[in-house]
N, CA, C and O atoms as a Tripos MOL2 file, in Angstrom:
@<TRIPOS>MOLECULE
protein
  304   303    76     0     0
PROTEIN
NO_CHARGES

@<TRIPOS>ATOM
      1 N          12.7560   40.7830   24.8140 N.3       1 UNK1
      2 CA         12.3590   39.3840   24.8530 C.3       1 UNK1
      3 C          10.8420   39.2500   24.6630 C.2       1 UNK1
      4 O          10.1960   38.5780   23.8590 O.2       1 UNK1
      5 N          10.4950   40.0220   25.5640 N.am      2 UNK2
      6 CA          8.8750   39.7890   25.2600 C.3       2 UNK2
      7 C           8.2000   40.4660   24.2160 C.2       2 UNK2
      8 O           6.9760   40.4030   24.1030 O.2       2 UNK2
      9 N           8.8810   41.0700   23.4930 N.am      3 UNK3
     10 CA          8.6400   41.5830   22.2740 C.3       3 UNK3
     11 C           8.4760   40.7310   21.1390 C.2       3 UNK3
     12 O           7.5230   40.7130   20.3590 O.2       3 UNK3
     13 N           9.2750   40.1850   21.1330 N.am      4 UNK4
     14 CA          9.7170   39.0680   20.5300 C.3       4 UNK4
     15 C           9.4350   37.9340   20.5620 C.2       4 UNK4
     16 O           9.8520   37.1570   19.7030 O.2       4 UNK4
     17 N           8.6170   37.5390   21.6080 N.am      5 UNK5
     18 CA          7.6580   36.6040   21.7860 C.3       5 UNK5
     19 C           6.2200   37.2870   21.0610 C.2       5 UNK5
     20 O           5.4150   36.5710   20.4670 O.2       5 UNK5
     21 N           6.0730   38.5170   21.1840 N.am      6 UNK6
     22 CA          4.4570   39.1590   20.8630 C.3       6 UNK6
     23 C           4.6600   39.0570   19.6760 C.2       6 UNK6
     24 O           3.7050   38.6100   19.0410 O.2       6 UNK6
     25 N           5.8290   39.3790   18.9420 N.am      7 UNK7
     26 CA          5.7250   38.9500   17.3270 C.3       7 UNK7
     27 C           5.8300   38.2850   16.8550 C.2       7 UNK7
     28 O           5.5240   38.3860   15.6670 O.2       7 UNK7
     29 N           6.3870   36.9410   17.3940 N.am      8 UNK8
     30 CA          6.2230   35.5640   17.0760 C.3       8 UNK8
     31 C           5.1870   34.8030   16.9710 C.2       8 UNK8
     32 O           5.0350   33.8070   16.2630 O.2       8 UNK8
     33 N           4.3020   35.4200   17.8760 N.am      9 UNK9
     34 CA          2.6800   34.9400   17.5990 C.3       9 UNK9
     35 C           1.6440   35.8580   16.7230 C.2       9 UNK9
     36 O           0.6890   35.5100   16.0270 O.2       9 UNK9
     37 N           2.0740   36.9060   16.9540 N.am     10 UNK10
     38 CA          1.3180   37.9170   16.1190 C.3      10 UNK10
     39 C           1.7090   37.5420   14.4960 C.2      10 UNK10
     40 O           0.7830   37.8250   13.7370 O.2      10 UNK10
     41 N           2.7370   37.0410   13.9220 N.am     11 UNK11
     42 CA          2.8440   36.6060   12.7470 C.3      11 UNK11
     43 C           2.5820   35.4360   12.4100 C.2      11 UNK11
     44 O           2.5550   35.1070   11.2240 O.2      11 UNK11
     45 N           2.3140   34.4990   13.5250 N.am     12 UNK12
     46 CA          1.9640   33.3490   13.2670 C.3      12 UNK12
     47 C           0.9020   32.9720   13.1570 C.2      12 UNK12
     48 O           0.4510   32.0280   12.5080 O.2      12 UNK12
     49 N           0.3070   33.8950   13.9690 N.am     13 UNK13
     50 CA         -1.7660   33.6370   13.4680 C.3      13 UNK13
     51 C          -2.1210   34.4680   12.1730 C.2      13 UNK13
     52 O          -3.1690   34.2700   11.5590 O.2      13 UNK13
     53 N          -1.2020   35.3950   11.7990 N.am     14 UNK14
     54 CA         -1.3800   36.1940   10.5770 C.3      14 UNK14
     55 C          -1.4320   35.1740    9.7230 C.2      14 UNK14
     56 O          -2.5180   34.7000    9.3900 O.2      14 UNK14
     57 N          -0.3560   34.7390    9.2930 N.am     15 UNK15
     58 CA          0.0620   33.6040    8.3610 C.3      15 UNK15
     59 C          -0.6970   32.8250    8.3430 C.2      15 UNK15
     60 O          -1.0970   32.5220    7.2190 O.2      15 UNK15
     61 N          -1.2010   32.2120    9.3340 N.am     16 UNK16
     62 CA         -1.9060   31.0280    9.5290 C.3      16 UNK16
     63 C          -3.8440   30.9350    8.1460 C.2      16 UNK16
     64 O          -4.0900   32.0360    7.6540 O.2      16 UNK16
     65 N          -4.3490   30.3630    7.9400 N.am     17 UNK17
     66 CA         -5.6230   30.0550    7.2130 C.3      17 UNK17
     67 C          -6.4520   30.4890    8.0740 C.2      17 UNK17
     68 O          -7.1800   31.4620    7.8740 O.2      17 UNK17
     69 N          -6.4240   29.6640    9.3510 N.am     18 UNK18
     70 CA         -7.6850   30.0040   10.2030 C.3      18 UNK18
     71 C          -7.0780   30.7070   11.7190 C.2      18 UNK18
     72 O          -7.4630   30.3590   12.8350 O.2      18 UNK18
     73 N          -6.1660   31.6440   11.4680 N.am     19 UNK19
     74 CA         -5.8760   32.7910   12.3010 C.3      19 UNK19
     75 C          -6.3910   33.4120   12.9950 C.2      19 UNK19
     76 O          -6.0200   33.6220   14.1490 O.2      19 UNK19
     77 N          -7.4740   33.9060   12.4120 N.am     20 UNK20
     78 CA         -8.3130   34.9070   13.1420 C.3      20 UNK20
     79 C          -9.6680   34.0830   13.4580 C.2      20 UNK20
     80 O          -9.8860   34.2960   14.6510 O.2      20 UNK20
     81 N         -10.7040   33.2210   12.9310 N.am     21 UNK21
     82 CA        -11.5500   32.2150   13.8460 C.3      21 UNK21
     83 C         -10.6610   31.4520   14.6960 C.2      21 UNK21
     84 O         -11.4480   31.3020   15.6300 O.2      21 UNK21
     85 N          -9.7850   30.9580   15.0080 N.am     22 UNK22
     86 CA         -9.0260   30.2230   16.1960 C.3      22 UNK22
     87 C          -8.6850   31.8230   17.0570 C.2      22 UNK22
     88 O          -9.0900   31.7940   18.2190 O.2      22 UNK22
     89 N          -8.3830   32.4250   16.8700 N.am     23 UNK23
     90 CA         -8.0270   33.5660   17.7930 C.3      23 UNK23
     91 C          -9.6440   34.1820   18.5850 C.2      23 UNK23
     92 O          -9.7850   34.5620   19.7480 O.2      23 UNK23
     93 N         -10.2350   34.1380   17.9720 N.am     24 UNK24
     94 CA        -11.8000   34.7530   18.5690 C.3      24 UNK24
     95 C         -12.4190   33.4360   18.8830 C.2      24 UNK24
     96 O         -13.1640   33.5540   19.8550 O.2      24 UNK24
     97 N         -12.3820   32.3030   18.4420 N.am     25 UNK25
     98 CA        -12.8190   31.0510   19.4340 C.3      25 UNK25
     99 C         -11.9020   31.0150   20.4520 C.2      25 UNK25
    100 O         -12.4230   30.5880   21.4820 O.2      25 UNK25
    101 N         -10.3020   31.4000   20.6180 N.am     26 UNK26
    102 CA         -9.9160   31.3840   22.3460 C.3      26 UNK26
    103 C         -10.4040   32.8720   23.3490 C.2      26 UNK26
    104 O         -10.5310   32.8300   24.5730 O.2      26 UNK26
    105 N         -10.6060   34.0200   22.5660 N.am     27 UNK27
    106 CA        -10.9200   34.2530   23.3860 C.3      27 UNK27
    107 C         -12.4860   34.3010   23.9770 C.2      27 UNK27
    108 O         -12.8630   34.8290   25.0230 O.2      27 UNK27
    109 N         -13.3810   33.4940   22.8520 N.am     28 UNK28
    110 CA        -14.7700   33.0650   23.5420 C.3      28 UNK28
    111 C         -14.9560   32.6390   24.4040 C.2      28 UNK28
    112 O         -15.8920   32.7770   25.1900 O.2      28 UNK28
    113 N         -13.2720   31.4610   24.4340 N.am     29 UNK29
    114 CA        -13.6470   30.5120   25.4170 C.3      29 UNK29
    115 C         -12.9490   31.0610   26.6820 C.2      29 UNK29
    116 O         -13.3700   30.5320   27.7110 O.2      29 UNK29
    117 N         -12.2730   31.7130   26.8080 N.am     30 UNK30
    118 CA        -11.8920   32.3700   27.9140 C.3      30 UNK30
    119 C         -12.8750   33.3130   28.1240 C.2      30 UNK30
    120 O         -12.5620   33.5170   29.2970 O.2      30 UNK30
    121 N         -13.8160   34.0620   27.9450 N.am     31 UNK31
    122 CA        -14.8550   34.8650   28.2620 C.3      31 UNK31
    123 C         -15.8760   33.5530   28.9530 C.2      31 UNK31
    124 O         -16.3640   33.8160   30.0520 O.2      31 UNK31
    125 N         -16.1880   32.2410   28.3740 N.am     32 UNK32
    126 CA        -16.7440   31.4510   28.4960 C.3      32 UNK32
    127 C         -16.7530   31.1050   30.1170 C.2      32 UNK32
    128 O         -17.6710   31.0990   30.9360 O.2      32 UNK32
    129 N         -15.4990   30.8530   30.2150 N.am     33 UNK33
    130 CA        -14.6420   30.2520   30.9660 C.3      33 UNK33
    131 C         -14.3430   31.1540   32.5040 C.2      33 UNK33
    132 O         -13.9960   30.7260   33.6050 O.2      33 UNK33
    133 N         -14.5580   32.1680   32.1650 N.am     34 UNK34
    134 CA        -13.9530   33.6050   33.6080 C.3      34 UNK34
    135 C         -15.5940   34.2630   33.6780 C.2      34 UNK34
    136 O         -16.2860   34.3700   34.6900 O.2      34 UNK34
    137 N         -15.9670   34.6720   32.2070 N.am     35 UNK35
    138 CA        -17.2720   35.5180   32.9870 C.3      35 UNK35
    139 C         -18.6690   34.6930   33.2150 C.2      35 UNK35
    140 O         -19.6150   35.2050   33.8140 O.2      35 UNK35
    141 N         -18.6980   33.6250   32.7840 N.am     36 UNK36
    142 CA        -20.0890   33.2900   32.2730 C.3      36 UNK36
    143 C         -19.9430   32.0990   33.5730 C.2      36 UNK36
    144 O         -20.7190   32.3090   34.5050 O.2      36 UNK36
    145 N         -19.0500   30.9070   33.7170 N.am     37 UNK37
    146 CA        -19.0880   30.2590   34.3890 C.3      37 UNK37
    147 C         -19.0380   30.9060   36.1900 C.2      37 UNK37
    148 O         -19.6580   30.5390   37.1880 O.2      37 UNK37
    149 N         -18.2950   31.6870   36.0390 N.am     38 UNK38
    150 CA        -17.8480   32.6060   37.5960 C.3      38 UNK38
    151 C         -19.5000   32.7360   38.1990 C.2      38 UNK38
    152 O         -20.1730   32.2220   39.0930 O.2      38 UNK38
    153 N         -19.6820   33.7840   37.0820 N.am     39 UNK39
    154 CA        -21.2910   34.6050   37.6960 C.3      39 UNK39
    155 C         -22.3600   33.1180   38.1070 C.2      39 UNK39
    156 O         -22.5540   32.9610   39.3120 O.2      39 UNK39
    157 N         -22.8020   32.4210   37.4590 N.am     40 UNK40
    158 CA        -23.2290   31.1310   37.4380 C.3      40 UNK40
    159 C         -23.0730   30.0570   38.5080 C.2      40 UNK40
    160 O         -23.9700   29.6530   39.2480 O.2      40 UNK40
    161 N         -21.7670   29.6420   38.4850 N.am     41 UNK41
    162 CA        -21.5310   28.3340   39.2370 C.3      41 UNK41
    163 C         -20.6610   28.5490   40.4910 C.2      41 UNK41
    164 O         -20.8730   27.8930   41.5110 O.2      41 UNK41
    165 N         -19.6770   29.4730   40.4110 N.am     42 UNK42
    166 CA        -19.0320   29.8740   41.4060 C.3      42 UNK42
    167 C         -19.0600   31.0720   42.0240 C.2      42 UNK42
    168 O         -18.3340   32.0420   41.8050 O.2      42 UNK42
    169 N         -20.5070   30.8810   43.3210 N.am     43 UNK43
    170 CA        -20.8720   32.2310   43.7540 C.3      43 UNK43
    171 C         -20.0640   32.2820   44.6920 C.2      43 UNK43
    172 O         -19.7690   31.2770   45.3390 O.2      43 UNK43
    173 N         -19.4700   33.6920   44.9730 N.am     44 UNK44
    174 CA        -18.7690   33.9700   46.5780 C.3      44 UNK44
    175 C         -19.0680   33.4560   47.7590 C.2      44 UNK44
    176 O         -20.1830   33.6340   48.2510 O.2      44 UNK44
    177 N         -18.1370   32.7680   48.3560 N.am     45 UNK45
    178 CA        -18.4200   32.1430   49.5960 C.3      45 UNK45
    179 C         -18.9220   33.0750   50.5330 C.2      45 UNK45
    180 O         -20.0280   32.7500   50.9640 O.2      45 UNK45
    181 N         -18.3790   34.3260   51.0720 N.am     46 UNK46
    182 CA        -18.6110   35.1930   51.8310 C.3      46 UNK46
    183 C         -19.3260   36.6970   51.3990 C.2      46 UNK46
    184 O         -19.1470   37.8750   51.7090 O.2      46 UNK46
    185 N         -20.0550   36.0890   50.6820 N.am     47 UNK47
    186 CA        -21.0420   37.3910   49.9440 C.3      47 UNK47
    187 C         -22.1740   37.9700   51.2150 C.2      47 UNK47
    188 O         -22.6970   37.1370   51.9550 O.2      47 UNK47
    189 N         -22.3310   38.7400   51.2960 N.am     48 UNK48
    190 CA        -22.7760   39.5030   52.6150 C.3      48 UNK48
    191 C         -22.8700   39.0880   53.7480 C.2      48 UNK48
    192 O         -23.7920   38.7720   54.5010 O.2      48 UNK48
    193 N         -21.2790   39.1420   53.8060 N.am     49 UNK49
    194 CA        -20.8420   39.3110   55.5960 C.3      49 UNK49
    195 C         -20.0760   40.1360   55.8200 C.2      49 UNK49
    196 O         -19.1890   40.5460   55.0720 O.2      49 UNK49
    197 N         -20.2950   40.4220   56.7200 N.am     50 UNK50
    198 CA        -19.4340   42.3780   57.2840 C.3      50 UNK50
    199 C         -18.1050   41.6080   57.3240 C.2      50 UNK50
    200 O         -18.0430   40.3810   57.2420 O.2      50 UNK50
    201 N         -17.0840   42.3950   57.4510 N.am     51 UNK51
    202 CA        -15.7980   42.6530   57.8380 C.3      51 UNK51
    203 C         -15.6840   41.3900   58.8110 C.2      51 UNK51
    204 O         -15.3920   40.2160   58.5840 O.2      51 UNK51
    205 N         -16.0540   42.1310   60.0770 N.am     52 UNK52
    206 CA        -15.7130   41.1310   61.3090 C.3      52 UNK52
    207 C         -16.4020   39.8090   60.8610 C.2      52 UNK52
    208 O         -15.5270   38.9450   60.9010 O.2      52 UNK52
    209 N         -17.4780   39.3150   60.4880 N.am     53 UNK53
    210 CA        -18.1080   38.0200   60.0210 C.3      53 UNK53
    211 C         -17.0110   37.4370   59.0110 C.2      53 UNK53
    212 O         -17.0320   36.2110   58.9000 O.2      53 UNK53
    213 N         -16.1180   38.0830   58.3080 N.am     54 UNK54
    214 CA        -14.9970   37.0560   56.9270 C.3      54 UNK54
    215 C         -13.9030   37.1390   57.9950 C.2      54 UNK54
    216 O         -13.2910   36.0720   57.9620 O.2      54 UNK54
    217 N         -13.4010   37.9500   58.9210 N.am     55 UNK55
    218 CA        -12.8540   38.0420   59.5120 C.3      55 UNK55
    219 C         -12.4090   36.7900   60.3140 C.2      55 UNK55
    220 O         -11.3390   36.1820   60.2690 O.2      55 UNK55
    221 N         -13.9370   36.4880   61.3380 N.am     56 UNK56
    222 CA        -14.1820   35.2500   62.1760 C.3      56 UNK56
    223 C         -13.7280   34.1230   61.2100 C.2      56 UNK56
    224 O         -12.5940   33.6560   61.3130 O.2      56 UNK56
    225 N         -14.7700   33.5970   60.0940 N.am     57 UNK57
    226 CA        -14.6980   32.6150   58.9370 C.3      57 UNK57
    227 C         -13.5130   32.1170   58.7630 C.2      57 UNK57
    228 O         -13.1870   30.9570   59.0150 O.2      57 UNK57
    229 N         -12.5630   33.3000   58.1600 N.am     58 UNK58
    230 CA        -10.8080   33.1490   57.8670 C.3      58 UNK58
    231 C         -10.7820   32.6250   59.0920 C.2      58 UNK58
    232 O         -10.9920   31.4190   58.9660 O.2      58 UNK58
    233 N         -10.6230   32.9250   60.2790 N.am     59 UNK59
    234 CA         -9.9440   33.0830   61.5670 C.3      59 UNK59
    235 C         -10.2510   31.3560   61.1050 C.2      59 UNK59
    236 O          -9.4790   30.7760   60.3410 O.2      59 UNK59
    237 N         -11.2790   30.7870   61.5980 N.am     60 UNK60
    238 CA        -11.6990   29.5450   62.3060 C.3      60 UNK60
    239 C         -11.0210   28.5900   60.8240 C.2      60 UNK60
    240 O         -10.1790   27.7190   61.0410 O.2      60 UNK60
    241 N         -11.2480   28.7280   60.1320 N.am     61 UNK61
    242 CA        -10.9390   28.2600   58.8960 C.3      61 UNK61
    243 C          -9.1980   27.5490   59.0660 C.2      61 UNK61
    244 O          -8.8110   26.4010   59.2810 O.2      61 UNK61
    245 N          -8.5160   28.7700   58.8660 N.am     62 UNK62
    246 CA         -7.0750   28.6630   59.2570 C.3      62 UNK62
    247 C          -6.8180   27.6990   60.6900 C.2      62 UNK62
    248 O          -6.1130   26.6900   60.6720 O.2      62 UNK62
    249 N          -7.3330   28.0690   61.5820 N.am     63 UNK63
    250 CA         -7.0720   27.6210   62.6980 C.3      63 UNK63
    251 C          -7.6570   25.8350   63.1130 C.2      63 UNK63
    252 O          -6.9440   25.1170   63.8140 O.2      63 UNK63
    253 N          -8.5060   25.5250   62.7640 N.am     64 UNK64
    254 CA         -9.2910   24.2010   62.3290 C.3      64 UNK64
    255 C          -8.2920   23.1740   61.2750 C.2      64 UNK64
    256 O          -8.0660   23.5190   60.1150 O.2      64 UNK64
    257 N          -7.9010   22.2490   61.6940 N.am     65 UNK65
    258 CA         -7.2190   21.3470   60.9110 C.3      65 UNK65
    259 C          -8.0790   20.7260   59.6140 C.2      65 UNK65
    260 O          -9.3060   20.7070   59.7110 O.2      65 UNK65
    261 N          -7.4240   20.2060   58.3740 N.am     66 UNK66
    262 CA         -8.5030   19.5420   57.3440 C.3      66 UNK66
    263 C          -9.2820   18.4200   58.1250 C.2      66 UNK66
    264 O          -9.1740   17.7000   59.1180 O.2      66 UNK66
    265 N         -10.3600   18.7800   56.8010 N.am     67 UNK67
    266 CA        -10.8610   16.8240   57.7940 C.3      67 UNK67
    267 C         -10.5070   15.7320   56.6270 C.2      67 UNK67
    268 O         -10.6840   15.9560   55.4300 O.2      67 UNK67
    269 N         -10.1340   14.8720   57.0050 N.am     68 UNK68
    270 CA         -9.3390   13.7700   56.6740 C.3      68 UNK68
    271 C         -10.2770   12.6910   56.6110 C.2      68 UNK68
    272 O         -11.1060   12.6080   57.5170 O.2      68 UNK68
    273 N         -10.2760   11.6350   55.4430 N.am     69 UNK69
    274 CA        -11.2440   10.7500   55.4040 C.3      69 UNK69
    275 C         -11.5400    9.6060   56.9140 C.2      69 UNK69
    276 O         -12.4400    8.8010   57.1510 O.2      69 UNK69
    277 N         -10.3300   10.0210   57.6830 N.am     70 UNK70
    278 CA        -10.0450    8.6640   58.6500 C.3      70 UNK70
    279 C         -10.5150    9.1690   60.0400 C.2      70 UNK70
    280 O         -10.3480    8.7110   61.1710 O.2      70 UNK70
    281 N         -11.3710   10.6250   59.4200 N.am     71 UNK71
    282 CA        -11.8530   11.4470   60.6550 C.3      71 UNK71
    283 C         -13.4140   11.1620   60.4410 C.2      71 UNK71
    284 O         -14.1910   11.0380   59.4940 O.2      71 UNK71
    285 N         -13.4550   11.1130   62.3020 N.am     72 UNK72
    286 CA        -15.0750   10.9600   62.4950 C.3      72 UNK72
    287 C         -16.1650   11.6410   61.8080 C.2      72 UNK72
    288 O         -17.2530   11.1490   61.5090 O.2      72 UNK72
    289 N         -15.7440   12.8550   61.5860 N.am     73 UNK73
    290 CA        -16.5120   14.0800   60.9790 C.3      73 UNK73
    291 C         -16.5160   14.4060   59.7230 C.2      73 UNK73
    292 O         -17.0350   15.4450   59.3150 O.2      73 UNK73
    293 N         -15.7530   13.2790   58.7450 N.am     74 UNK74
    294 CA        -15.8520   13.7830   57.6140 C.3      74 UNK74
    295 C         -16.8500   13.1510   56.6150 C.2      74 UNK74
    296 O         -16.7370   11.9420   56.4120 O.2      74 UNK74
    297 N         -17.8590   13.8750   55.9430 N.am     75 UNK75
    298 CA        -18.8340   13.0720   55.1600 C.3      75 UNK75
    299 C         -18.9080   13.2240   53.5160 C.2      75 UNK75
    300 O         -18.7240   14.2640   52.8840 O.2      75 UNK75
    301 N         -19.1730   12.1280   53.0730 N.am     76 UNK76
    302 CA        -18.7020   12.3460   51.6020 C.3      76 UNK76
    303 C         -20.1090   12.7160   50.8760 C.2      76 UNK76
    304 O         -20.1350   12.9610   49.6700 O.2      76 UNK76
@<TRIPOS>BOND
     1     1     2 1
     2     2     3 1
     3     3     4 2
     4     3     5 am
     5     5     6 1
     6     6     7 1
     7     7     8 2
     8     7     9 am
     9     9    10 1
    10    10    11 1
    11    11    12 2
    12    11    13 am
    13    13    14 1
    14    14    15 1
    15    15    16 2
    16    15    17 am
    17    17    18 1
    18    18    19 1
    19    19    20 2
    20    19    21 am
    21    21    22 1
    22    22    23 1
    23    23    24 2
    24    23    25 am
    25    25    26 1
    26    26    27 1
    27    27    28 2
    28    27    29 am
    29    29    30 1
    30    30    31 1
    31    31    32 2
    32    31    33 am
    33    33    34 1
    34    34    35 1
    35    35    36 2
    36    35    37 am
    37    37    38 1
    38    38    39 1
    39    39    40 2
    40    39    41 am
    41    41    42 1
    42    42    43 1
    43    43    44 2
    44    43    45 am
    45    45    46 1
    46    46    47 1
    47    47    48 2
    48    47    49 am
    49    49    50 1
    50    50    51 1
    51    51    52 2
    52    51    53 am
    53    53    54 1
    54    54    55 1
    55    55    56 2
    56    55    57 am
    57    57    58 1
    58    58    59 1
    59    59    60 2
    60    59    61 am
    61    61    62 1
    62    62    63 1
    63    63    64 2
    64    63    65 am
    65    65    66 1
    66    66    67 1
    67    67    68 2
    68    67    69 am
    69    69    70 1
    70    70    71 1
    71    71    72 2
    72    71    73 am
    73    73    74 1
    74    74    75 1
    75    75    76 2
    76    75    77 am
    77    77    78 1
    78    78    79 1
    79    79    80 2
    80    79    81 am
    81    81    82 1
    82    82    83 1
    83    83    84 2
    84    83    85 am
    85    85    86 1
    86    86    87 1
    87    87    88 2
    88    87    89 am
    89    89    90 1
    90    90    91 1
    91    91    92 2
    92    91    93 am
    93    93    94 1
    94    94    95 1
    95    95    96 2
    96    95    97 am
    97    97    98 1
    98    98    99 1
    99    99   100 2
   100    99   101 am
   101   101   102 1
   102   102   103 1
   103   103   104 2
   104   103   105 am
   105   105   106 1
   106   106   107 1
   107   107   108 2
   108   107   109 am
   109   109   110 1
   110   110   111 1
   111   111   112 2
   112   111   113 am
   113   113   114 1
   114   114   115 1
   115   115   116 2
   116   115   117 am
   117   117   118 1
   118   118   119 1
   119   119   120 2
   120   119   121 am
   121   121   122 1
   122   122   123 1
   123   123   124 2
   124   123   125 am
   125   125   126 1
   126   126   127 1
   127   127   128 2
   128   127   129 am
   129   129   130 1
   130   130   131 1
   131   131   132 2
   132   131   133 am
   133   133   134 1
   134   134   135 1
   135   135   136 2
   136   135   137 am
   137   137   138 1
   138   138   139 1
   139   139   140 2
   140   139   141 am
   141   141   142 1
   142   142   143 1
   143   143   144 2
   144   143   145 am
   145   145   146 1
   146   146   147 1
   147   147   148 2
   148   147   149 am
   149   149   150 1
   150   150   151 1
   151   151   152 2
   152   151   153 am
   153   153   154 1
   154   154   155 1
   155   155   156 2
   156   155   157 am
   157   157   158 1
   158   158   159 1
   159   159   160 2
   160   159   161 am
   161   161   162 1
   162   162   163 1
   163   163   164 2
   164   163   165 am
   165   165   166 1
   166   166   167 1
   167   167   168 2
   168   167   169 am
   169   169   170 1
   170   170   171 1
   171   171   172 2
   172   171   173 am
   173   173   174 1
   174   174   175 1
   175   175   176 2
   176   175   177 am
   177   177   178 1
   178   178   179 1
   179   179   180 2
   180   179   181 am
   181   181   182 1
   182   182   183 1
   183   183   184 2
   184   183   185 am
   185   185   186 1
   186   186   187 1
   187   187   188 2
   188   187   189 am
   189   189   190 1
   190   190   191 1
   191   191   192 2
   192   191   193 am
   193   193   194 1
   194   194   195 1
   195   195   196 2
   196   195   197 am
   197   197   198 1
   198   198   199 1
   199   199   200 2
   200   199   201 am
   201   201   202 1
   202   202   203 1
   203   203   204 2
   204   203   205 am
   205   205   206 1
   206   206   207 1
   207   207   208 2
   208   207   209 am
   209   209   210 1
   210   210   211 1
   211   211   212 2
   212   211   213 am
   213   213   214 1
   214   214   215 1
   215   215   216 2
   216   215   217 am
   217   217   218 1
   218   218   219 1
   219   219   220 2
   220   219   221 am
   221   221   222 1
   222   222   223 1
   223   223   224 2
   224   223   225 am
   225   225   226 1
   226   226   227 1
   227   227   228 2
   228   227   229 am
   229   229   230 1
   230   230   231 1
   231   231   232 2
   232   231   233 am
   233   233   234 1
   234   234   235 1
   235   235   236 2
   236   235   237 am
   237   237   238 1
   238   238   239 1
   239   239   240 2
   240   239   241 am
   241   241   242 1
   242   242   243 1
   243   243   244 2
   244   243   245 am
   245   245   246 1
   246   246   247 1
   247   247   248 2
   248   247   249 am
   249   249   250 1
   250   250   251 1
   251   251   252 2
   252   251   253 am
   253   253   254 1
   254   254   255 1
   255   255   256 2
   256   255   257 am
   257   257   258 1
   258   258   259 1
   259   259   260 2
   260   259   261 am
   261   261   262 1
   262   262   263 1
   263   263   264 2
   264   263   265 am
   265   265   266 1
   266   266   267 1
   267   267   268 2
   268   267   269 am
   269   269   270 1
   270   270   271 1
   271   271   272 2
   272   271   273 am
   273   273   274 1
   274   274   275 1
   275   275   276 2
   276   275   277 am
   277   277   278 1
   278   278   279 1
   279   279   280 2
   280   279   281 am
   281   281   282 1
   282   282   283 1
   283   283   284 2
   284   283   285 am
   285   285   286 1
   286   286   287 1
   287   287   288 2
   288   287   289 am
   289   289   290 1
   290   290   291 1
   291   291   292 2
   292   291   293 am
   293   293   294 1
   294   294   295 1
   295   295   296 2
   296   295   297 am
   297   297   298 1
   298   298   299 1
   299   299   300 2
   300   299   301 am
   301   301   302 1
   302   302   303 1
   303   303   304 2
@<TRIPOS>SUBSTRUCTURE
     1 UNK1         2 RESIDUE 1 A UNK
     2 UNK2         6 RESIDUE 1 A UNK
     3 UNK3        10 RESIDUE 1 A UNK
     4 UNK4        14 RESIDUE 1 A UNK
     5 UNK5        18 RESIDUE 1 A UNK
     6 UNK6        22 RESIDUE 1 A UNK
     7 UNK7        26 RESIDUE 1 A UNK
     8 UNK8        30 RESIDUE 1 A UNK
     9 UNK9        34 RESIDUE 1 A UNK
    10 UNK10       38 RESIDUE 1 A UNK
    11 UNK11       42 RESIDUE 1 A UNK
    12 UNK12       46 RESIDUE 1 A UNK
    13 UNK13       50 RESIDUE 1 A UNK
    14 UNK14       54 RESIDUE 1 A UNK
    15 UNK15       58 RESIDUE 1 A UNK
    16 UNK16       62 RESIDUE 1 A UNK
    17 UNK17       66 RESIDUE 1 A UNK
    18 UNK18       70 RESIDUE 1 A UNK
    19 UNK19       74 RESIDUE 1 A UNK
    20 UNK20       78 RESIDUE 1 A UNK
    21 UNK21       82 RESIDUE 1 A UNK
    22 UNK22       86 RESIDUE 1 A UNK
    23 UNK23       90 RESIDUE 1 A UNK
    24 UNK24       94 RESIDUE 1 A UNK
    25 UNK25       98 RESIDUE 1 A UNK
    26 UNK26      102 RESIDUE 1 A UNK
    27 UNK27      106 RESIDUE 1 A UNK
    28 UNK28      110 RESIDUE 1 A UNK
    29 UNK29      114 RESIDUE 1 A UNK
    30 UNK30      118 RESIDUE 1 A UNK
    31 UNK31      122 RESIDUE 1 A UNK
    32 UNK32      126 RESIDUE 1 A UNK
    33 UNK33      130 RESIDUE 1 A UNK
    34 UNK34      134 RESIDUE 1 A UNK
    35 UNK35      138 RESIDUE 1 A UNK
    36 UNK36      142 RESIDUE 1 A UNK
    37 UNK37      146 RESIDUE 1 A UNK
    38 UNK38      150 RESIDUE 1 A UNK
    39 UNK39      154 RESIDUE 1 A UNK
    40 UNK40      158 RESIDUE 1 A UNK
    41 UNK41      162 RESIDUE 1 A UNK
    42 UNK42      166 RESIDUE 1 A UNK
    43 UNK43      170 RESIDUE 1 A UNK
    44 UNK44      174 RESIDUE 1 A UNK
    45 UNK45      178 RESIDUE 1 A UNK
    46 UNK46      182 RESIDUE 1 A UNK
    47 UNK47      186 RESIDUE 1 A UNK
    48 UNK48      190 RESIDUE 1 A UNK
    49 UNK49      194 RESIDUE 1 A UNK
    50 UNK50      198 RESIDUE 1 A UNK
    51 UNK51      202 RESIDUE 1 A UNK
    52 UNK52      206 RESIDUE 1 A UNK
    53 UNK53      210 RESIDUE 1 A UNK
    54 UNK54      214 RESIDUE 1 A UNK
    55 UNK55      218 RESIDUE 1 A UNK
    56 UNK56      222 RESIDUE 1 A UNK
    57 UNK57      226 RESIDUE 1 A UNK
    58 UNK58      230 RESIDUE 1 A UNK
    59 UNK59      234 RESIDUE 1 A UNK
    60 UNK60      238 RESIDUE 1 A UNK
    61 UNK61      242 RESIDUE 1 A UNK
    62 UNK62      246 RESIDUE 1 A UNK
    63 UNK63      250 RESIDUE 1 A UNK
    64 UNK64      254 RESIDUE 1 A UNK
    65 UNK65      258 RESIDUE 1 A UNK
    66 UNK66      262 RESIDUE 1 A UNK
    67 UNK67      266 RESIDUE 1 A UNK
    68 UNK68      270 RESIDUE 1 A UNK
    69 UNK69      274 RESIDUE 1 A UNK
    70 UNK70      278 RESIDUE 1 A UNK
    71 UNK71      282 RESIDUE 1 A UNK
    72 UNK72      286 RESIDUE 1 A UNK
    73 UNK73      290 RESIDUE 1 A UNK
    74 UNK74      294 RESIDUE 1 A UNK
    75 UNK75      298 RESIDUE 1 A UNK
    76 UNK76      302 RESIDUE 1 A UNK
């Protein structure tokens, strides 16, 4: 089956005019998209904290209800 899916696309971008620039513009944009934006905009929440410190974090995290707009504590 999944064979058969891999050659269904593999002949279809063959065939295709612009096959191979549409194939290297998706995967630009997925390089775009996972390495470039990650490193950049979405730094690790728990980037140097020991064990027991992500440990606590998770703990309180889980255990702490959401805050809810209709809650005293929540600020926009």
């Amino acid at each position: 089956m999944m064979s058969s899916v891999w050659l269904f696309y593999r002949d279809g971008f063959r065939n295709m005019t612009w096959g191979r620039p549409l194939i290297w513009l998706i995967l630009l944009k997925v390089f775009i998209l996972f390495a470039i934006l990650r490193v950049f905009f979405f730094k690790p929440v728990m980037a140097g904290l020991s064990d027991e410190e992500r440990s606590r974090v998770v703990g309180e995290r889980i255990a702490t209800p959401p805050e809810t707009p209709d809650s005293p504590t929540y600020n926009l």
